[in-house]
C-alpha positions in Angstrom: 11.0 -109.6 26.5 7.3 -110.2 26.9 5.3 -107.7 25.0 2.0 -107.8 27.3 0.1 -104.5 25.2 -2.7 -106.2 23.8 -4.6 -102.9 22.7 -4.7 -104.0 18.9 -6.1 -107.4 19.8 -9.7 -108.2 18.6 -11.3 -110.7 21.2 -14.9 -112.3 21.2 -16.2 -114.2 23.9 -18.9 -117.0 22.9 -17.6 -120.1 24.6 -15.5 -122.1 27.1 -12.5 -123.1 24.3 -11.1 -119.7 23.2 -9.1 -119.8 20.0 -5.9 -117.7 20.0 -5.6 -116.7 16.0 -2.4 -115.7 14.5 -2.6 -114.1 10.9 -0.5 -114.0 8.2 2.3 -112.0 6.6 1.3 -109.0 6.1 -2.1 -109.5 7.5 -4.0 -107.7 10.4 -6.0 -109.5 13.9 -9.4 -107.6 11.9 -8.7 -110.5 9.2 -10.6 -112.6 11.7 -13.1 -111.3 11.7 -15.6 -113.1 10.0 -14.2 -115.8 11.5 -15.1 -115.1 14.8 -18.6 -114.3 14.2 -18.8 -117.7 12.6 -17.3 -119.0 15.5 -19.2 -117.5 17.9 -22.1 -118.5 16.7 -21.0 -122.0 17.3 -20.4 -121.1 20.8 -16.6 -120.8 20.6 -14.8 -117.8 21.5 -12.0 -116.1 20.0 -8.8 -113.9 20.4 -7.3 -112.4 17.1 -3.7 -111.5 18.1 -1.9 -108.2 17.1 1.4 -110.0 15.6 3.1 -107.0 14.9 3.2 -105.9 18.7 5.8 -108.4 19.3 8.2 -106.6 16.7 8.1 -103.4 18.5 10.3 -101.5 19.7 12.9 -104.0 18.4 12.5 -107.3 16.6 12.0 -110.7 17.9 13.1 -114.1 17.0 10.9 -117.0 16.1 11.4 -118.9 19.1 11.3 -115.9 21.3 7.8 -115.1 20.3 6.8 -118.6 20.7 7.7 -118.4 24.5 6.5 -115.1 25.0 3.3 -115.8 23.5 3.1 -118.8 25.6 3.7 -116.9 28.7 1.3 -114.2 27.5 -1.3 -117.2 27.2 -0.7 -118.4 30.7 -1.0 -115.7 32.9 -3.5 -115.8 35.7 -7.0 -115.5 35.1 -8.4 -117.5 32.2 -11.9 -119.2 33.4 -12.4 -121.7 30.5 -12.1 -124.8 29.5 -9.3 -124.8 26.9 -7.4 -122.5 24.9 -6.8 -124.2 20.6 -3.9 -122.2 18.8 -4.9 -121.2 15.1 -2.1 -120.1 12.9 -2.5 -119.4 9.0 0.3 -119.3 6.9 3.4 -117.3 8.9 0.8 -117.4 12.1 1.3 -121.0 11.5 4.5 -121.3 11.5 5.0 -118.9 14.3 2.0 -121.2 16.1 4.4 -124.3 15.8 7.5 -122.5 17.5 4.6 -121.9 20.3 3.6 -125.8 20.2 7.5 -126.6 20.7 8.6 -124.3 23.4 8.4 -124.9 27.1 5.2 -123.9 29.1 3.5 -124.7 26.3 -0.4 -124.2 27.5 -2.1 -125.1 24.8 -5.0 -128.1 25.0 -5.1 -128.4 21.1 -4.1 -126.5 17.7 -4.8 -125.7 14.6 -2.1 -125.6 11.7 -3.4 -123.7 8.1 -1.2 -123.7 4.8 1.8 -123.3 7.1 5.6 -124.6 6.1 7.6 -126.4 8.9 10.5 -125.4 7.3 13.4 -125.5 4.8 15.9 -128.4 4.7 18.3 -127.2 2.2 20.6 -124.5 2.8 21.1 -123.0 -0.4 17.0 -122.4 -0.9 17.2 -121.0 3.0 19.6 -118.4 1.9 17.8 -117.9 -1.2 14.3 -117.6 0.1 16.4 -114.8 3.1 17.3 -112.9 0.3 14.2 -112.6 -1.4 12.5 -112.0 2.0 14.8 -109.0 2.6 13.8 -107.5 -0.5 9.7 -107.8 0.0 11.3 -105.8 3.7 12.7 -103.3 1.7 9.6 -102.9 -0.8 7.4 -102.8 2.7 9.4 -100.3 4.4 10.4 -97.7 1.6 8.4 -98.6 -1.7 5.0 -97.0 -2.4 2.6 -98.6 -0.1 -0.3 -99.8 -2.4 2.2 -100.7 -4.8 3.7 -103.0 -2.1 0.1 -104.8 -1.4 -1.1 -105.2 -4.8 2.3 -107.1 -5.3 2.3 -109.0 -2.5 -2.1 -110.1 -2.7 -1.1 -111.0 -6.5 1.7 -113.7 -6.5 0.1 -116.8 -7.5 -0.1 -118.6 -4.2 -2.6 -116.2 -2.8 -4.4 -115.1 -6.2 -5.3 -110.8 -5.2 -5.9 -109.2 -2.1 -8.1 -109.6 0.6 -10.5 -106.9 1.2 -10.4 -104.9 4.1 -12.4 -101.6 4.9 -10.7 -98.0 5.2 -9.9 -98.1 9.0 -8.3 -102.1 8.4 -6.0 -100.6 5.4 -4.8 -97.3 7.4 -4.0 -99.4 10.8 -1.4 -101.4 7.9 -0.1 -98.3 6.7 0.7 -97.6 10.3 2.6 -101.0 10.6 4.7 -101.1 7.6 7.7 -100.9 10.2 6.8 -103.7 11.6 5.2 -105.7 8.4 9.0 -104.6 7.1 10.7 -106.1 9.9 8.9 -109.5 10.1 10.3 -110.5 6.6 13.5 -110.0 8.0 12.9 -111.5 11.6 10.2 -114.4 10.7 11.6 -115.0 7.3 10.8 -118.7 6.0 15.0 -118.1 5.4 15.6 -117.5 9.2 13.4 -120.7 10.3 15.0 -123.9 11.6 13.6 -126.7 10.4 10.8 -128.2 12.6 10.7 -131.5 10.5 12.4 -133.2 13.1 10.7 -131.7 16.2 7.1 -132.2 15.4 6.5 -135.8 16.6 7.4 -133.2 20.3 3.9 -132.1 19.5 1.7 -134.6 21.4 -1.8 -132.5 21.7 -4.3 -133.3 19.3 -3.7 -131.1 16.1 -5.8 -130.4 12.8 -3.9 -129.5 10.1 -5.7 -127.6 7.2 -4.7 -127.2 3.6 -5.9 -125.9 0.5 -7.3 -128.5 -2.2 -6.2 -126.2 -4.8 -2.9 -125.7 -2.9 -1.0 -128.5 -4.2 2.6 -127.8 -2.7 1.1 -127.0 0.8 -1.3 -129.7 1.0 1.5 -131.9 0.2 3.8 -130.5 3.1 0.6 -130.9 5.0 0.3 -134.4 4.9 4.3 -134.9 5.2 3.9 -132.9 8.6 0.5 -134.8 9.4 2.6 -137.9 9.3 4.9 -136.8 12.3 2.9 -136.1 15.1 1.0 -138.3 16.8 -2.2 -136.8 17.3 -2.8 -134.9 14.4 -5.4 -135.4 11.4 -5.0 -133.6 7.6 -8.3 -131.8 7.2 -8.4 -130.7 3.4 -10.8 -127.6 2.3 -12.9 -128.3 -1.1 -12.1 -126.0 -4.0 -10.0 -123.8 -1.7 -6.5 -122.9 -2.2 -3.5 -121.2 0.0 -6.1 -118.9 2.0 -8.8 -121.3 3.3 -10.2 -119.1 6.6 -11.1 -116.3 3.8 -11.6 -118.7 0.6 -14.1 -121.4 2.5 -15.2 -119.7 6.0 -18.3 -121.3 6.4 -16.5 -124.8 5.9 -13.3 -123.7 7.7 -15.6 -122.6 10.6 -17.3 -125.7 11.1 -13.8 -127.8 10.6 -12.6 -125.7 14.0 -15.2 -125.2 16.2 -15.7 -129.1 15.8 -12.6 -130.0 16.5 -12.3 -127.4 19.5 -15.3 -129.4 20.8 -14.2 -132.6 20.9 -10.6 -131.3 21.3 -9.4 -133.3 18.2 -9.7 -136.5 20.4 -12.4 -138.1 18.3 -10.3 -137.5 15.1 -7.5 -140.0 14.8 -4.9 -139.7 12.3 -6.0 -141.4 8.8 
């Protein structure tokens, strides 16, 4: 089922390519923010999608949301020139389901510290397990408690700020936030490995310097598909849109200008 409610996204019109941005876990669309100001001021627009809406009233599977949002994305209506994918983290790896179902309608993406998937079995189950307990934390532990644990694990090194009205629209989707970790879980993921060489529009994928095991699965993925080029952010680690925007900025609205087509694999 197609959720089409897109009250919660944040758009901003600046430019013929329009960049459809999905967050992280437990992340908001106002996380763009800065983003798209940066991008709009390089004349590329920008639509920071609600993920959470797809979750509600019941819960979606990976794959499912990558054809609705694919639908969602081709309706009737859209006067520009292109329309890039950007997923970060979970929103990448939701954005690569996207990539590999049908109707895709996508004339580029972009991939940031995102994980294709897990091989073995036993560290599926045991990443599902763990998953479920950050749901249950999410859903019935103390709330702030919750975030300050989650913003601290070392990957991602403390929380992002966000103002008053950003932090009480989460509260409001801990149900959702709960049900993702379940739903979207890293566990619950086939493994794209395989697939990716499927993906045959020019792609940019973006890691960390500091993020040694992503940037690593970065340029294993980079490998597979045949249009795609590793960009890697200086000094940054797992959360380059918030921990190098100015560079991360550039990097896209770049590549959404030449859609990716002057930027051959290395």
């Amino acid at each position: 089922m197609i959720r089409s409610s897109k009250l919660a996204d944040e758009t901003r019109e600046a430019g013929p390519v329009e960049c459809w941005c999905l967050h992280g876990a437990v992340g908001m669309a106002a996380d763009w923010r800065e983003i798209s100001k940066l991008l709009a001021a390089a004349k590329t627009s920008c639509r920071a999608i609600d993920l959470w809406r797809f979750l509600e009233p019941t819960g979606i599977t990976m794959t499912d949301f990558g054809r609705a949002l694919n639908a969602e994305a081709d309706q009737p209506g859209f006067r520009g020139t292109g329309r890039v994918l950007v997923g970060y983290s979970m929103g990448g790896r939701l954005a690569l389901q996207a990539l590999l179902a049908e109707r895709a309608p996508w004339s580029a993406a972009v991939i940031v510290s995102a994980h294709p998937g897990l091989s073995d079995e036993p560290e599926r189950r045991q990443r599902a397990a763990a998953d479920k307990d950050w749901a249950a934390k999410a859903m019935l532990g103390d709330w702030k408690s919750f975030l300050s644990e989650w913003g601290n694990q070392p990957v991602l090194g403390g929380d992002l700020p966000r103002d008053p009205a950003t932090l009480a629209a989460m509260v409001s989707r801990r149900r959702e936030i709960a049900r993702s970790f379940v739903d979207w879980s890293l566990g619950a993921q086939e493994p794209l490995w395989e697939r990716l060489e499927q993906i045959r529009i020019p792609l940019l994928w973006i890691a960390g310097e500091a993020d040694s095991k992503f940037l690593e699965l970065a340029r294993l993925a980079v490998e597979r598909i045949p249009k795609a080029r590793l960009a890697i952010a200086p000094g940054a680690g797992h959360r380059v849109p918030w921990d190098a925007p100015g560079w991360f900025s550039n990097e896209v609205a770049s590549f959404c200008r030449t859609g990716g087509e002057n930027h051959p694999n290395p």
